[in-house]
N, C-alpha and C positions, 0 to 999 in steps of 0.2 A: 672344480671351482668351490671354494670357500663358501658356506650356505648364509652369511655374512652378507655376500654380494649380490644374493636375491633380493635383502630383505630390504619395504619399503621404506626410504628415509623418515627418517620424523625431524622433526624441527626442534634449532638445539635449545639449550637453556637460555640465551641470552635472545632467541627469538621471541621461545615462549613471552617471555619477560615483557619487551616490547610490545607483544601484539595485546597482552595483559592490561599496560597503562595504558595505552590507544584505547581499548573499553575504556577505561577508569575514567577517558576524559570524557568519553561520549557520554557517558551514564552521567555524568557533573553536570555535562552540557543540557541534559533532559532535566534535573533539578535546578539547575541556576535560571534557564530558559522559564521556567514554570513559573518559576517565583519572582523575576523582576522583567518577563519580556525580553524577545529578543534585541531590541534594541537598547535598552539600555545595561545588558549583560556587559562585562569586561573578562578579557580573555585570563586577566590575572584572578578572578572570580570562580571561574570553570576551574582553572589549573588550582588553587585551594582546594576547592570542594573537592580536587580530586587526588588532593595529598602530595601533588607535585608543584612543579616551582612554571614560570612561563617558559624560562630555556625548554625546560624537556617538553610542553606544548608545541614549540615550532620544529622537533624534532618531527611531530608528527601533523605537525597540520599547519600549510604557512599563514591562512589569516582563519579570522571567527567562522565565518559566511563555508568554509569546507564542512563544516560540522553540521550543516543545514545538508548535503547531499545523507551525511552518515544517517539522519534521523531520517528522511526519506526511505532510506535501504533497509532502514528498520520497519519503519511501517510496513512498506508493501510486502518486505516477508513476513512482518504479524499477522497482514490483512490479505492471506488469498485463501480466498473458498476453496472446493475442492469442484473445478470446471469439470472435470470427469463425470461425478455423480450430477451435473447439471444438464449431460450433454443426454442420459438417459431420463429425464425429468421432461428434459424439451420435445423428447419423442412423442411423449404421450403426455401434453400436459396439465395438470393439474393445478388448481390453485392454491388447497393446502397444504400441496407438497414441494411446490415452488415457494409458500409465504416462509415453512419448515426449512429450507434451504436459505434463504434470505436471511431470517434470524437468528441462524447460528454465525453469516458472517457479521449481521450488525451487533453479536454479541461482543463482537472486538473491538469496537470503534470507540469504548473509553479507553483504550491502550492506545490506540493508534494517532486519539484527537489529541492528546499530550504532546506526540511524537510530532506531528503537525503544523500545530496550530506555529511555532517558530518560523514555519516554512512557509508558511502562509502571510505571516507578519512582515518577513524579509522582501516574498514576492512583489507584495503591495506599495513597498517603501523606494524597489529597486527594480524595474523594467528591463533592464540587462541581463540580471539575476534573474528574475523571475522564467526567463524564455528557457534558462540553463535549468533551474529547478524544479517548475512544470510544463509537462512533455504536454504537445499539444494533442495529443489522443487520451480521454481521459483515464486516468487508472481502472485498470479493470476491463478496459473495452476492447482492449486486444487476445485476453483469454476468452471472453465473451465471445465475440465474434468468432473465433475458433468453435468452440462451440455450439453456435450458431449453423455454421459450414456442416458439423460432424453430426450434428441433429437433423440434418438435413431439413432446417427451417430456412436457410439461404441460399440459395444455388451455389451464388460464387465470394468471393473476398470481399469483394467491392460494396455488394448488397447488406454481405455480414459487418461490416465495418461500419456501414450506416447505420443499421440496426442497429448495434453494439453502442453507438454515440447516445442514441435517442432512450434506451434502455438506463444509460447510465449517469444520464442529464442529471434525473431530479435525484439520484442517492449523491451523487457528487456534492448536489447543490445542499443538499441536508446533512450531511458529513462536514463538510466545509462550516454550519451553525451551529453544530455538536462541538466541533474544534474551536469555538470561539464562545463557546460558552452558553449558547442558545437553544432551549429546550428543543427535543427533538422526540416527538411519538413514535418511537421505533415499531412498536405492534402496530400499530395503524400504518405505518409508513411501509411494511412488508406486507401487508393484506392490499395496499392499492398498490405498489409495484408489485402483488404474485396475480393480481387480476388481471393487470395492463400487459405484463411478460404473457403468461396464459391465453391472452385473447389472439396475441398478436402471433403468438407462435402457430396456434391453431389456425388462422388465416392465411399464416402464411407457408403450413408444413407444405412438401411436395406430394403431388399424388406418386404413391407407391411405397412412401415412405413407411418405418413402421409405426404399426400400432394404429395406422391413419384411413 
């Protein structure tokens, strides 16, 4: 066999191309979004800013409100910690090595409130939208609980799931004032959520677990 027919496709030139402009619009869509609000943005607006025309915008996205998922998809891949090194933090926990954990992910959250705050805008304006846009389990709170489970701070899913909501409440809630422009004491705000995660893991490790 031809060593040809091993080899892994790649995507051809006119793929590359497309998948190229789909950025160009998203990355438009994050500066036009910034600068006049999601709602009063115009799709012919984004498609300028992004060197192309409206046609080739609905090539790739049939209305505005698609481009609020793309910035979501962005954020949450700008914004995940590393649940791993969390899951051995929670074994034995600490407070200034959980506040140390905390503030490297709150160190992304002027990336992410950009990405945002559109998504946010749209939520509050469209109730339909909004159910499609934000998942009713807050970000975050499904690696969390994982975590949770694997630190053997929670027996079962159910327990972790709880936890994970109540853990994630107040950074939610202060993320969401960051994204809209509202001072946010991130040092402060990791020293009482690495006290509050701390106490509560400690209360609640299992006996036999490690470190415990």
């Amino acid at each position: 066999m031809p060593p040809y027919r091993n080899a892994v496709a790649t995507p051809s030139l006119r793929a590359r191309q497309k998948a190229a402009t789909r950025e160009l619009i998203i990355d438009a869509a994050v500066v036009v979004f910034a600068a006049r609000g999601y709602e009063n943005s115009r799709i012919d607006e984004v498609a300028s800013c992004a060197g192309t025309s409206r046609a080739t915008f609905y090539l790739h996205f049939r209305r505005k409100s698609d481009l609020l998922f793309e910035l979501r998809h962005r954020a949450e891949q700008d914004f995940q910690p590393d649940y791993r090194k969390l899951v051995s933090l929670l074994r034995d926990p600490r407070v200034e090595e959980i506040q140390q954990w905390l503030l490297r992910g709150l160190s992304r959250w002027a990336e992410a409130a950009v990405l945002m705050r559109p998504v946010f805008d749209a939520a509050d304006q469209d109730r339909m939208l909004a159910k499609q846009l934000l998942p009713e389990t807050l970000p975050g709170s499904k690696p969390l609980a994982r975590a949770l489970v694997d630190a053997e701070v929670c027996p079962d899913e159910s327990t972790a799931d709880a936890m994970a909501m109540v853990f994630m409440a107040p950074l939610f809630i202060a993320f969401r004032r960051r994204a809209f422009g509202m001072p946010v004491n991130e040092e402060r705000l990791a020293v009482l959520t690495a006290q509050s995660w701390t106490a509560m893991a400690v209360e609640h490790l299992r006996p036999g677990s490690a470190n415990h």
